[in-house]
N, C-alpha and C positions, 0 to 999 in steps of 0.2 A: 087607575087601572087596578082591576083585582088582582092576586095573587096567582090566577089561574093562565091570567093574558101575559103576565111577567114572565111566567116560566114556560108558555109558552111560547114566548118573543127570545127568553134567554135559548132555547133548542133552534130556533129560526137562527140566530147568529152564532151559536156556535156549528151547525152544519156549513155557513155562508163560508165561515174560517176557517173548517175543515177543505172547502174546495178551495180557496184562495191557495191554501198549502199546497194542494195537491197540484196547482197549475206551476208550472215551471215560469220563475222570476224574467227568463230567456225572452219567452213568448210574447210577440209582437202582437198588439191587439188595438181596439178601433174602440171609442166610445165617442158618443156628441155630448159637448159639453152644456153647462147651463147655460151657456150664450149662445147657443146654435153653432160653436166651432168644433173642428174635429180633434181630438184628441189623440194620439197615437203613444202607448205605454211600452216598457218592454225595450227602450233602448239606454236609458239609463235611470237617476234616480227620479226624472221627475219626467212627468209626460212631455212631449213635443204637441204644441198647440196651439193652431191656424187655422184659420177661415176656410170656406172653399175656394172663393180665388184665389187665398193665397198659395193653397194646396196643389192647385193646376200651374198655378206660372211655377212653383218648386218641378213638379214633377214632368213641365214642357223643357225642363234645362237639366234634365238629368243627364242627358249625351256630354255635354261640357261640363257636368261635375265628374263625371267619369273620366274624362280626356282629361281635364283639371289634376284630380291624383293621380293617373297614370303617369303624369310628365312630371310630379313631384313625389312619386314615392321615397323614393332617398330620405325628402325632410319629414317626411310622415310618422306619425306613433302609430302604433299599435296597441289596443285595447283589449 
């Protein structure tokens, strides 16, 4: 690489770092992974990361993960 594709690769990633910053750590966000699974960032330190079936039978049982905590809030944390 010349010295001209370096610095301009070095401006290409520090703008990429500049926006990383600028996105809130909070934000729930969607990437496909290199295995063709879905990725979901934004709820803790590492991604949440499954398949698309696995993703539909999670999200066909959402009613009873709801019912689930509601009838055990008491033993529950808070994050």
């Amino acid at each position: 690489m010349s010295e001209e594709d370096l610095k301009a690769e070095l401006e290409k990633l520090k703008k990429e770092n500049a926006a990383l910053k600028q996105s809130s750590s909070r934000d729930l966000h969607c990437k496909v992974s290199q295995k063709g699974a879905v990725s979901l960032y934004g709820l803790g330190r590492f991604p949440v990361t499954l398949y698309k079936e696995q993703w539909n039978k999670l999200l066909s049982f959402t009613g009873e993960i709801k019912n689930f905590i509601e009838e055990h809030n008491d033993e529950l944390s808070v994050k």
